[in-house]
C-alpha positions as a Markdown table, in Angstrom:
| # | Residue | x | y | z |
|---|---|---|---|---|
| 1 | Unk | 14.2 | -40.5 | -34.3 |
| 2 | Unk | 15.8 | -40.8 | -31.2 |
| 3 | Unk | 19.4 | -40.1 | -29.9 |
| 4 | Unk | 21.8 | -42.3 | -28.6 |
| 5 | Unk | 25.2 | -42.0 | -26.8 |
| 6 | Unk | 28.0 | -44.5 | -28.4 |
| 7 | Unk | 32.0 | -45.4 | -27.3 |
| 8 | Unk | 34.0 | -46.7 | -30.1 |
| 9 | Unk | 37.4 | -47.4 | -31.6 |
| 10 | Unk | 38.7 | -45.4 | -34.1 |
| 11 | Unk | 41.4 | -46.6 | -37.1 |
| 12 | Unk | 43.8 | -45.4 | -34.7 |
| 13 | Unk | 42.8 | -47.4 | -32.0 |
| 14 | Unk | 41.7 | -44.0 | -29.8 |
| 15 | Unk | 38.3 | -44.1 | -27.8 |
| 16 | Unk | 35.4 | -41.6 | -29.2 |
| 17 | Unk | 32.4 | -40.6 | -27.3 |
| 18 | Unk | 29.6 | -38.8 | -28.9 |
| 19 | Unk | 26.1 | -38.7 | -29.7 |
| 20 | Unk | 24.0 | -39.4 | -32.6 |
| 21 | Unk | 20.5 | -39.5 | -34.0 |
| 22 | Unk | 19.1 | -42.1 | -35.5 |
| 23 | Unk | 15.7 | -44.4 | -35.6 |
| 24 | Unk | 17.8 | -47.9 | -33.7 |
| 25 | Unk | 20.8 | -48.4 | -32.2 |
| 26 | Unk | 21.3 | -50.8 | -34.9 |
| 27 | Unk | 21.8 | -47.8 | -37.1 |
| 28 | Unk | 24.3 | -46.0 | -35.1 |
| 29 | Unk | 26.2 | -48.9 | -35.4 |
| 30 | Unk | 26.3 | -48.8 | -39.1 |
| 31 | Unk | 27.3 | -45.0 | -39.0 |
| 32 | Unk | 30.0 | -45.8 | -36.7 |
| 33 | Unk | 31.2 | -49.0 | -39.4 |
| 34 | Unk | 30.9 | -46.4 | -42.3 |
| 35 | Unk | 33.4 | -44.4 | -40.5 |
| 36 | Unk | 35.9 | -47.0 | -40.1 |
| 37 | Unk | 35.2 | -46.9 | -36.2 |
| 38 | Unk | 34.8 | -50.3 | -34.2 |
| 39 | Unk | 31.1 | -49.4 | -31.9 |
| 40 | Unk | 31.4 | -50.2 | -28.2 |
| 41 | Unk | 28.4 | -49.6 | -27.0 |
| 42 | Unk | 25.4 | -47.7 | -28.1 |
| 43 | Unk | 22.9 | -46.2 | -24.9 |
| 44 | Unk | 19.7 | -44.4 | -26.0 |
| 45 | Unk | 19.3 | -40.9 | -24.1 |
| 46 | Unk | 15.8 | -40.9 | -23.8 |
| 47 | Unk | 14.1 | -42.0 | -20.6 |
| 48 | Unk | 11.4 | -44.7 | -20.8 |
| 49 | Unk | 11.1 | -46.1 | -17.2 |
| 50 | Unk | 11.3 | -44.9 | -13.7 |
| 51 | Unk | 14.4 | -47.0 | -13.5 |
| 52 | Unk | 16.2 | -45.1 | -16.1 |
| 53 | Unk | 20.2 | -44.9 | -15.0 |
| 54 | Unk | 21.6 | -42.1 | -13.5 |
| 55 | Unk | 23.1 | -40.3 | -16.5 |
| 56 | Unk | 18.6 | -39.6 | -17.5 |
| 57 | Unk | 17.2 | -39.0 | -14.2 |
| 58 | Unk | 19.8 | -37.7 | -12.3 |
| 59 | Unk | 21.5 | -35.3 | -15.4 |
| 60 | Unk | 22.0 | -31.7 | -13.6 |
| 61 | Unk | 22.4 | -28.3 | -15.3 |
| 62 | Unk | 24.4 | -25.5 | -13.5 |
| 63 | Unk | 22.7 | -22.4 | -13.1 |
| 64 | Unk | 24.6 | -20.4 | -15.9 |
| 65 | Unk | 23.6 | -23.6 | -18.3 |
| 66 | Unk | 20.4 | -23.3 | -17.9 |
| 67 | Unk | 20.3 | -19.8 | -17.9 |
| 68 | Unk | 22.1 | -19.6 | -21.5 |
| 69 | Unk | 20.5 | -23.0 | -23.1 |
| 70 | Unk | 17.1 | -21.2 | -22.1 |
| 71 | Unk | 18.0 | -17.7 | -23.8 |
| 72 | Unk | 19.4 | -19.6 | -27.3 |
| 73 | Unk | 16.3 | -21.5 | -27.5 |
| 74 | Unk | 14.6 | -18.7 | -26.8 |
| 75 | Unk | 16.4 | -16.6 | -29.7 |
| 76 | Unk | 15.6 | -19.6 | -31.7 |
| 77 | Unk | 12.0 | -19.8 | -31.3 |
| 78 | Unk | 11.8 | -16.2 | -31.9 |
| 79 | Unk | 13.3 | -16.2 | -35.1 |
| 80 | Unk | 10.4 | -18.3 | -36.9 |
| 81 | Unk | 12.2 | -22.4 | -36.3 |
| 82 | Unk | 9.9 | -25.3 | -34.9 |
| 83 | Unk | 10.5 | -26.4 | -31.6 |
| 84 | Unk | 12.4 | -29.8 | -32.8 |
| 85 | Unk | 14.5 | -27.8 | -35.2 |
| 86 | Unk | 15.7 | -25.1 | -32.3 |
| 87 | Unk | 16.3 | -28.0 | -30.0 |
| 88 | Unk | 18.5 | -29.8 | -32.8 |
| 89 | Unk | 20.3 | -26.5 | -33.6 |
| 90 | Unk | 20.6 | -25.9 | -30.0 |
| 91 | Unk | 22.3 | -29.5 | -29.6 |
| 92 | Unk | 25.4 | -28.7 | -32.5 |
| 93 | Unk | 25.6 | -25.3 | -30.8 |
| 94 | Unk | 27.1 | -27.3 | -27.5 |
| 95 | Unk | 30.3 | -28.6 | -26.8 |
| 96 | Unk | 29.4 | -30.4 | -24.0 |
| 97 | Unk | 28.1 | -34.1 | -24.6 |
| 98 | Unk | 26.5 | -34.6 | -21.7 |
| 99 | Unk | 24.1 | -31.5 | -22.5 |
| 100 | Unk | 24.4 | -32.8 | -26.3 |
| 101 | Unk | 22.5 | -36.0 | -25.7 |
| 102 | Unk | 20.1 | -34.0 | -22.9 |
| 103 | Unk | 18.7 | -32.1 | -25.3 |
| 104 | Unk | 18.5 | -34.6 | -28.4 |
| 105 | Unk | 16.7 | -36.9 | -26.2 |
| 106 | Unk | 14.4 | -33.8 | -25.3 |
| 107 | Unk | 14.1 | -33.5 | -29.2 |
| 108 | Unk | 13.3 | -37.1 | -29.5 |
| 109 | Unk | 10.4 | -36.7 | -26.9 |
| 110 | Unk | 8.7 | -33.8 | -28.7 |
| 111 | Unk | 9.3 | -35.8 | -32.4 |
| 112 | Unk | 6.8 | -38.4 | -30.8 |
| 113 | Unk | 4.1 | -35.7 | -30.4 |
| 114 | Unk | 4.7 | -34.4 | -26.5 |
| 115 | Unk | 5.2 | -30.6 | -25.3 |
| 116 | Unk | 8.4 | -29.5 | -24.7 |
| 117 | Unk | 7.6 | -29.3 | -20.7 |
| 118 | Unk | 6.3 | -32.8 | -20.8 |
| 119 | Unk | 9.6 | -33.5 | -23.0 |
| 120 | Unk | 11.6 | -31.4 | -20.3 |
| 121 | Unk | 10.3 | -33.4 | -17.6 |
| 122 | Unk | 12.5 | -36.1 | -18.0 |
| 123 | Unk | 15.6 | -34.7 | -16.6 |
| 124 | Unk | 13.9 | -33.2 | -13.2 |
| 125 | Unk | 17.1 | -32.1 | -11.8 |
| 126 | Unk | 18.2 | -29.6 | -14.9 |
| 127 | Unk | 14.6 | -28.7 | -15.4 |
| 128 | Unk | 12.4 | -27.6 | -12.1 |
| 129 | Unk | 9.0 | -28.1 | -11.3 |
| 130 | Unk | 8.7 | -24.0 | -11.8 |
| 131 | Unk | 10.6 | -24.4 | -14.8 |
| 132 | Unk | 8.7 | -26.7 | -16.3 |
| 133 | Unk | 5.3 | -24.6 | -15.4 |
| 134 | Unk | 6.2 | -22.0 | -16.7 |
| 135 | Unk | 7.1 | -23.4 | -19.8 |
| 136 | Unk | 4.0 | -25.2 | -19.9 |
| 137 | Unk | 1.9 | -22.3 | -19.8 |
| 138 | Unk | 4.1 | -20.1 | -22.5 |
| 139 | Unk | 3.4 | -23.2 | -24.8 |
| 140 | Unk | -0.4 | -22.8 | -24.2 |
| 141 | Unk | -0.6 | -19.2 | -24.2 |
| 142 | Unk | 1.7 | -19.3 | -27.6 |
| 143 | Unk | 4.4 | -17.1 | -25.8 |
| 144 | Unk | 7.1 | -19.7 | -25.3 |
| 145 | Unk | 9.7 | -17.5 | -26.8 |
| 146 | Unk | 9.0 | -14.5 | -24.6 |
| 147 | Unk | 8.2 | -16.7 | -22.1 |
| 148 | Unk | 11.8 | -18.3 | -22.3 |
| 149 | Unk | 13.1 | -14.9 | -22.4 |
| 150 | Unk | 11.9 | -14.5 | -18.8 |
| 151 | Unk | 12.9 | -17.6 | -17.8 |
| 152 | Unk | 16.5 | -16.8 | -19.0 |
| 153 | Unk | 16.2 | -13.2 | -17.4 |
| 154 | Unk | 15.2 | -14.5 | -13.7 |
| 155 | Unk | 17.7 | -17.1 | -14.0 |
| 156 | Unk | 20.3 | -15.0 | -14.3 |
| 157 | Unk | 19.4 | -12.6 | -11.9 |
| 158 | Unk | 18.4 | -15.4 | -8.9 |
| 159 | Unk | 22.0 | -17.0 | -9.9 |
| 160 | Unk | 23.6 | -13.0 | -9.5 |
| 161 | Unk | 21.4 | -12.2 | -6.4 |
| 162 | Unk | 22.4 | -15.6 | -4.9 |
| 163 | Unk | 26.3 | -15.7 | -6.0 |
| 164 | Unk | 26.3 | -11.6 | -4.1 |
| 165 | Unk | 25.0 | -12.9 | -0.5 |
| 166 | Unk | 27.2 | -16.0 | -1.3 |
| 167 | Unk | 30.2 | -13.8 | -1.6 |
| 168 | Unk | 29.2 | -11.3 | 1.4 |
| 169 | Unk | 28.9 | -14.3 | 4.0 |
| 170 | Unk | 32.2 | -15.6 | 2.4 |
| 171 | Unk | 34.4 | -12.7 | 3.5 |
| 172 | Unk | 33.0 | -12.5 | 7.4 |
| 173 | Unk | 33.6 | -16.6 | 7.9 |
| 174 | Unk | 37.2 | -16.3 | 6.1 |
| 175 | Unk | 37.9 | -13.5 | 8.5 |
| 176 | Unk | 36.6 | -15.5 | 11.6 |
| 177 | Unk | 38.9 | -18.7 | 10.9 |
| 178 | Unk | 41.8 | -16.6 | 10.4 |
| 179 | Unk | 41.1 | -14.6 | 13.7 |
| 180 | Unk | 40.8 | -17.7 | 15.8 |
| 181 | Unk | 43.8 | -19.8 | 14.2 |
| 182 | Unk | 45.6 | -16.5 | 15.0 |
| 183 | Unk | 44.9 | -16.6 | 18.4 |
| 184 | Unk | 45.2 | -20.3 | 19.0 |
| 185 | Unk | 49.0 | -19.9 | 17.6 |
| 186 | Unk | 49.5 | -17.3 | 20.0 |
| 187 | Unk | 48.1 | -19.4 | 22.7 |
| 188 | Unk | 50.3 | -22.5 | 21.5 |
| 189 | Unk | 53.4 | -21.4 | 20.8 |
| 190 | Unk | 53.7 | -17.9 | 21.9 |
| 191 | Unk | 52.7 | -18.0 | 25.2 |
| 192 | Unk | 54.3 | -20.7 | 26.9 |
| 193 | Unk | 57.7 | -20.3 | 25.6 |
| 194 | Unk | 57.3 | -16.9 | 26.7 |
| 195 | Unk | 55.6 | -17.4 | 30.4 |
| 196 | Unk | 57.9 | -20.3 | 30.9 |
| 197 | Unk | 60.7 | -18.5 | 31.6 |
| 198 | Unk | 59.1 | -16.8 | 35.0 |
| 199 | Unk | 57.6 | -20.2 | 35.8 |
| 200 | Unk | 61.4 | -21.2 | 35.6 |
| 201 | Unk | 62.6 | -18.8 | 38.0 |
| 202 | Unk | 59.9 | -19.1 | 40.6 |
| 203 | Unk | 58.3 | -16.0 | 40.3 |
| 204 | Unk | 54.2 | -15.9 | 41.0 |
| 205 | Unk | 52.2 | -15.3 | 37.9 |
| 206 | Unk | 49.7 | -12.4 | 37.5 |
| 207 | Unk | 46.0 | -13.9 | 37.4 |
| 208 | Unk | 46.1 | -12.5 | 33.5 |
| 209 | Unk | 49.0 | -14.5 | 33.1 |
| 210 | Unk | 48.0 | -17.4 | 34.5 |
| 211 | Unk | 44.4 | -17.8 | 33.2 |
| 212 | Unk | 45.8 | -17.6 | 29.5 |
| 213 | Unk | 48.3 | -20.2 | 30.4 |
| 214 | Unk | 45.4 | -22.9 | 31.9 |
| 215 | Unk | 44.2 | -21.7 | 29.1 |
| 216 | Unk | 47.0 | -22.5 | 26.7 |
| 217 | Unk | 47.6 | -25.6 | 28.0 |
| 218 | Unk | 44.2 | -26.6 | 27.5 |
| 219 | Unk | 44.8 | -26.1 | 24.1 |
| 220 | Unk | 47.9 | -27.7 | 23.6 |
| 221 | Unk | 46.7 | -31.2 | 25.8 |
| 222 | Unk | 43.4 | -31.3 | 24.6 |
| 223 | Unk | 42.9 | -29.5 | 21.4 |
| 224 | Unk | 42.2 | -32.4 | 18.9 |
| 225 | Unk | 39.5 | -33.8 | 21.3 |
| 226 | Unk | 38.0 | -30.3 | 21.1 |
| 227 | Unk | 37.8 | -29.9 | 17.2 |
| 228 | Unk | 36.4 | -33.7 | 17.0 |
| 229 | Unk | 34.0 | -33.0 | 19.5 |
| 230 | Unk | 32.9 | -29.5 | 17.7 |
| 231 | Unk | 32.9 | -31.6 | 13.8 |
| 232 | Unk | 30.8 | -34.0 | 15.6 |
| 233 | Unk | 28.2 | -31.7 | 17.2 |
| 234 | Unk | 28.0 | -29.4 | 13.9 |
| 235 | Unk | 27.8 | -33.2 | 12.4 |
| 236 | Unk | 25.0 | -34.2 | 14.4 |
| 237 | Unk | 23.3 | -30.9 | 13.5 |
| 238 | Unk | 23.3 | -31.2 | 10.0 |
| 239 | Unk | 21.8 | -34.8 | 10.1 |
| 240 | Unk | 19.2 | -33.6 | 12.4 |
| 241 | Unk | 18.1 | -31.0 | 10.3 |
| 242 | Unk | 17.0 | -34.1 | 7.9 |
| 243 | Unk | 13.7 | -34.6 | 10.3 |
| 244 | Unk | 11.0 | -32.0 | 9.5 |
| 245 | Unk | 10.1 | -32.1 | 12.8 |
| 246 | Unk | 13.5 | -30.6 | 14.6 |
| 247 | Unk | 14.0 | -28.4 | 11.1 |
| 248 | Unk | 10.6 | -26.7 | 11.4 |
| 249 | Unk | 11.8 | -26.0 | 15.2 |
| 250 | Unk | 15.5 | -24.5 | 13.9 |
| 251 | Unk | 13.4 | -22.3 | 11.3 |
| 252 | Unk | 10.8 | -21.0 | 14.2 |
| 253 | Unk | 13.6 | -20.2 | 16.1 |
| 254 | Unk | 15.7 | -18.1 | 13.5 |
| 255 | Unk | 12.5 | -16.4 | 13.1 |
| 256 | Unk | 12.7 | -15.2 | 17.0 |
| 257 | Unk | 16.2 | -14.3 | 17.1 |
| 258 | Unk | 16.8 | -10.4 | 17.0 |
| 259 | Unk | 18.6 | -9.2 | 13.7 |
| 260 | Unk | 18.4 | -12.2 | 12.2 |
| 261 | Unk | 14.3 | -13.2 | 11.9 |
| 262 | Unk | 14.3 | -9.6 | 9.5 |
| 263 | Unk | 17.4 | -11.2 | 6.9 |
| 264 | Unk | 15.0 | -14.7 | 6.8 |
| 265 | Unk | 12.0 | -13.0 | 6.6 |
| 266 | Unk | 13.2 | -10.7 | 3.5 |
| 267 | Unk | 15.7 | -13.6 | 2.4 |
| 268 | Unk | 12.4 | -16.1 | 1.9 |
| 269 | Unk | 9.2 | -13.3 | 0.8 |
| 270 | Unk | 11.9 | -11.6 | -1.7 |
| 271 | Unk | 12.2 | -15.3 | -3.5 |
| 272 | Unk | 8.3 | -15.8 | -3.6 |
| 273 | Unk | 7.6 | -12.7 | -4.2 |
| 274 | Unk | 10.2 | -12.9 | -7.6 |
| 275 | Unk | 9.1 | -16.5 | -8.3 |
| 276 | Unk | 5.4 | -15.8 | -8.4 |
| 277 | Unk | 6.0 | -12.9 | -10.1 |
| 278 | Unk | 7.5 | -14.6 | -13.7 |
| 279 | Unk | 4.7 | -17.2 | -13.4 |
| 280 | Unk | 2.1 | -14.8 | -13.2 |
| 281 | Unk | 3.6 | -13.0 | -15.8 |
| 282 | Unk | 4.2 | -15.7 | -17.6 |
| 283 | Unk | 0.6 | -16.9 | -18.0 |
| 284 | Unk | 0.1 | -19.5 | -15.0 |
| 285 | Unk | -3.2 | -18.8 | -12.8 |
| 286 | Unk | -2.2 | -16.7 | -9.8 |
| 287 | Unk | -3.5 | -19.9 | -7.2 |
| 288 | Unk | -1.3 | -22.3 | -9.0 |
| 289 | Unk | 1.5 | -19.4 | -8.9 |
| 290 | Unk | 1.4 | -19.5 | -5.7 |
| 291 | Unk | 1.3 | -23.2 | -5.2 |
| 292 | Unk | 4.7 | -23.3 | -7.4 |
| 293 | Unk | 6.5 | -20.4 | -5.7 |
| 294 | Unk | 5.5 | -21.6 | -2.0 |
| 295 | Unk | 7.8 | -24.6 | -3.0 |
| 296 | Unk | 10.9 | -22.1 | -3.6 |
| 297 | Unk | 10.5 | -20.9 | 0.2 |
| 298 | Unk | 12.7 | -22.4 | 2.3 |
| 299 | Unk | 12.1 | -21.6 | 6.3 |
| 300 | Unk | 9.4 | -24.2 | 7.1 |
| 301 | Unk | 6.9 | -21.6 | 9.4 |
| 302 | Unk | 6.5 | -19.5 | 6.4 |
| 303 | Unk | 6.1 | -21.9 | 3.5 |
| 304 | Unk | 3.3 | -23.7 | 5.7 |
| 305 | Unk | 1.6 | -20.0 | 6.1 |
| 306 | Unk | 1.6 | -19.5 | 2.4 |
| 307 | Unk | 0.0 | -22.6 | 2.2 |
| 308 | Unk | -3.1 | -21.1 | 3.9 |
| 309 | Unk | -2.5 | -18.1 | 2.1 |
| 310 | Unk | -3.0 | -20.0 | -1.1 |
| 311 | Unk | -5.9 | -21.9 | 0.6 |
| 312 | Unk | -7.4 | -18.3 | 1.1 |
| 313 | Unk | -7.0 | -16.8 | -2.0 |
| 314 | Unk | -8.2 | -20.3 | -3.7 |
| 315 | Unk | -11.7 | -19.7 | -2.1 |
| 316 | Unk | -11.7 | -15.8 | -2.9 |
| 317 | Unk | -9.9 | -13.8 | -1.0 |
| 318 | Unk | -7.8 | -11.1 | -2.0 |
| 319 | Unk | -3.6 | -11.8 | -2.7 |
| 320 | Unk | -2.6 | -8.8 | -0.3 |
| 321 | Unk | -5.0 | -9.8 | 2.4 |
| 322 | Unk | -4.1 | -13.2 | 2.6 |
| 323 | Unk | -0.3 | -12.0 | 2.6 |
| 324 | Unk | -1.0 | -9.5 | 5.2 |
| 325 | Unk | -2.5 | -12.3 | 7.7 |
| 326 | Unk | 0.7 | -14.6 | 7.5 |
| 327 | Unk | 2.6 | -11.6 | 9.4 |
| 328 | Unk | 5.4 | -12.2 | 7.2 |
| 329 | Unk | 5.7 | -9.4 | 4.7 |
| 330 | Unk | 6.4 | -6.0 | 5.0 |
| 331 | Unk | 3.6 | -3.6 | 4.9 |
| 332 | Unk | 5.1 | -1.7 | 1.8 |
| 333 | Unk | 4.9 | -5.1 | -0.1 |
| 334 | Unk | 1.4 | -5.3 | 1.3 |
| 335 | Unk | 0.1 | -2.2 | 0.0 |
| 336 | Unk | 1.6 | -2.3 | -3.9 |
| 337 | Unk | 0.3 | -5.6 | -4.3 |
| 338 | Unk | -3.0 | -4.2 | -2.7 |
| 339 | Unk | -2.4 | -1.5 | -5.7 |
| 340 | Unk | -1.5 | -3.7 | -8.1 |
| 341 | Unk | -5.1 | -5.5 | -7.2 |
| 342 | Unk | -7.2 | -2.5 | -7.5 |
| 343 | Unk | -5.2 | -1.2 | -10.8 |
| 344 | Unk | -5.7 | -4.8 | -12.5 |
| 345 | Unk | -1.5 | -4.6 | -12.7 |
| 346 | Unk | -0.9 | -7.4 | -10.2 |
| 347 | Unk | 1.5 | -9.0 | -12.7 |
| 348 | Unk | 3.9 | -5.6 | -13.2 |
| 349 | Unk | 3.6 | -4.7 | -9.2 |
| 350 | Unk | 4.4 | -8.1 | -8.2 |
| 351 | Unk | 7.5 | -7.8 | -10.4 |
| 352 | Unk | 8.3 | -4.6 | -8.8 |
| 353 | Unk | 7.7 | -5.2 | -5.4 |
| 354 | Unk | 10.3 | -8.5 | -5.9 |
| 355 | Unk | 12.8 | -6.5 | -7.4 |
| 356 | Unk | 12.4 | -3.9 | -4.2 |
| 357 | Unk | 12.8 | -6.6 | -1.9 |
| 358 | Unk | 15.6 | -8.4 | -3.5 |
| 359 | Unk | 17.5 | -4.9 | -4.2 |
| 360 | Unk | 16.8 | -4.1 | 0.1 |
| 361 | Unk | 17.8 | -7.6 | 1.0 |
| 362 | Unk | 21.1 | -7.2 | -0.9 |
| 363 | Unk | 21.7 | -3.8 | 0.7 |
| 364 | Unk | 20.9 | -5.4 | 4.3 |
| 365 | Unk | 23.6 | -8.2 | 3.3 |
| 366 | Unk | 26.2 | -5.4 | 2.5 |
| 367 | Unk | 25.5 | -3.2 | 6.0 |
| 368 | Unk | 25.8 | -6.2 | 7.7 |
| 369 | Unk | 29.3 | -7.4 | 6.5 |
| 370 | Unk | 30.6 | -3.3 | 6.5 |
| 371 | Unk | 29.2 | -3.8 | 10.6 |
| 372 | Unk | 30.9 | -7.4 | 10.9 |
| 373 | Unk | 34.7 | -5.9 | 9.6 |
| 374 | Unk | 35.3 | -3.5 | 12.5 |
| 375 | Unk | 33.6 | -5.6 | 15.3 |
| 376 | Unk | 35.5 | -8.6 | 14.3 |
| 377 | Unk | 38.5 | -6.3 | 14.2 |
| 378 | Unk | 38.2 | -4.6 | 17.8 |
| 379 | Unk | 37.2 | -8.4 | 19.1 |
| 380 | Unk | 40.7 | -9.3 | 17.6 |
| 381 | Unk | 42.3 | -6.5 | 18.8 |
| 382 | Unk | 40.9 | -7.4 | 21.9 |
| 383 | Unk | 42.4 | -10.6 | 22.5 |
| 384 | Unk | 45.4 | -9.9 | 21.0 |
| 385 | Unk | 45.5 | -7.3 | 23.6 |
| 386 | Unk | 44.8 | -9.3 | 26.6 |
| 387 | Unk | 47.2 | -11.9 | 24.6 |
| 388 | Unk | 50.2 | -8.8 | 25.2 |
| 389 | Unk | 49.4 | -7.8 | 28.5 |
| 390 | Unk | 49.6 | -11.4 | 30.1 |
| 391 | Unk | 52.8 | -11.3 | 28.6 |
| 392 | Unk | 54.0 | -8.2 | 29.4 |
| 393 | Unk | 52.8 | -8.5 | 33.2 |
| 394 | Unk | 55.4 | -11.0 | 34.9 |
| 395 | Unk | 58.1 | -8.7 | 32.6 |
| 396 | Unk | 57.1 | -5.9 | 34.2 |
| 397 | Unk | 56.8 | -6.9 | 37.8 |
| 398 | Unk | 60.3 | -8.4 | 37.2 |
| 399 | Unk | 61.5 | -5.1 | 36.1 |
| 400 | Unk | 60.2 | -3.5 | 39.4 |
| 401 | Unk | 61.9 | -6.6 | 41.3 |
| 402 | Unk | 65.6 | -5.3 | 39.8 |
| 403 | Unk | 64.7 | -1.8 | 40.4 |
């Protein structure tokens, strides 16, 4: 049985869209005739080429979707219901179509006698390679729905983690943009009415003075040409970054710039550290573990040093050791994986030591933005400052004129 999406006419003449299970298309039709409906056209969800359209291969799931599909199936499995029955349950339990005939056509694929992460590996894009691994093994180990309930645990707390720095790095660029269109009003409009005046009377401008008018009138004449040149350079950067070549060079350099090579480093050994953690713990082999979660790192330099950690620990070398030699991590996350090792807990203190690093990274993220407030502040005040006192110069000098 396999599940199709349909369009069709009802008595009223009104469009429905929906999905349905059946063994042809043939009999969604007649489903749709029984119901007084006029069928438009009847798809079948389920993939069966690479050329599938968009709706199969490219189908997406937001973080909190996956995150609750994965703790009701879960639930499901738990309470004693077959795989293909929890997924059909799971299907009436959404409102959403699109998800409806994503995880119908998932049931469809485990009906014909495939696992659930072979069935899952249809839709890619709502269902990551680490996703799908860890699945994989819960299925073998005969875990899937504690297994799940991990999944659905470090979904939600990578979507939390993530949505925290998100919201911290918000707050500083809202307060930069705000800052400078502040000062470019004052520069545009403030200051030449103001300054004018003097120019008007012929009296000699105080340097202040003058540089912010050169200044302002750089702004005013050529402004626009400014702002398309900086879209265009920023632009330019972003499409550059698509060559691995000139990214790798943009990651090795964040990684030698003061202040902020510590947030990467932490940012990137926090996520493998929490992604290798729920596969080992999950039941996948710690090398393949590492193989996954080296995918989930995202400055180039590192990822390509946990490859040859992973090539060292393939060939028998310890986890911590091979760690230690990529000169990444920090020497506390050294020594309780080291621990962890000699006390046969790897799986626990690798869950431990990514919840240290991920609670420290967030703390880092916070002391930064309280830092950025005041500094971005006084640099405001600043200018504002220098803003007044080019203004107030030529007024005051005209004042001692009179006197």
């Amino acid at each position: 049985m396999a599940a199709f999406l349909y369009q069709a006419l009802d008595a009223k003449g009104r469009q429905k869209k929906g999905v349905l299970e059946a063994d042809s298309a043939r009999q969604i039709r007649q489903q749709l005739r029984d119901k007084g409906w006029i069928p438009l056209s009847v798809d079948a969800t389920t993939v069966k080429h690479k050329n599938a359209s968009p709706f199969q291969r490219g189908a997406s799931l937001s973080t909190p979707e996956l995150a609750l599909i994965t703790r009701q199936l879960a639930t499901l499995i738990a309470a004693g219901l077959p795989i293909d029955e929890s997924l059909r349950a799971l299907s009436e339990q959404t409102s959403k179509q699109r998800i409806k005939a994503m995880i119908l056509a998932i049931r469809a694929k485990v009906l014909e006698g495939h696992t659930l992460a072979h069935a899952l590996a249809e839709y890619p894009r709502a269902f990551p390679f680490l996703y799908r691994s860890t699945v994989a093994a819960g299925e073998h180990a005969g875990h899937l729905d504690g297994v799940l309930n991990r999944l659905a645990d470090y979904t939600e707390s990578r979507q939390a983690s993530d949505q925290k720095i998100k919201l911290a790095a918000m707050y500083p660029v809202i307060l930069t943009i705000v800052a400078i269109s502040i000062v470019v009003g004052l520069l545009t409009y403030v200051v030449p009415d103001i300054v004018d005046v003097f120019v008007k009377n012929g009296q000699q401008l105080p340097g202040l003075t003058q540089f912010m008018l050169n200044v302002s009138h750089i702004i005013t004449s050529y402004g626009i040409y400014i702002a398309i040149t900086v879209a265009l350079a920023i632009l330019a950067f972003t499409q550059s970054l698509r060559n691995q070549v000139f990214r790798a060079t943009v990651h090795r350099a964040m990684l030698s710039l003061p202040g902020l090579s510590g947030f990467v480093k932490e940012a990137n050994t926090a996520r493998f550290g929490s992604t290798l953690a729920i596969l080992t713990t999950s039941g996948v082999p710690l090398v393949e573990g590492m193989r996954i979660a080296t995918q989930v790192v995202t400055n180039i330099p590192i990822q390509r040093s946990l490859n040859d950690a992973t090539v060292a620990v393939s060939e028998g070398g310890s986890l911590s050791q091979a760690l230690s030699m990529s000169g990444y991590f920090s020497p506390i996350m050294i020594h309780m994986i080291a621990s962890g090792e000699n006390s046969g807990e790897l799986d626990s203190m690798l869950a431990r030591t990514a919840k240290q690093q991920e609670e420290h990274l967030e703390n880092t993220v916070s002391a930064l933005v309280k830092i950025f407030e005041p500094l971005m502040l006084l640099l405001m005040g600043g200018i504002v400052a220098l803003i007044v006192a080019a203004i107030m110069m030529p007024i005051l000098e005209l004042q001692q004129m009179i006197q």
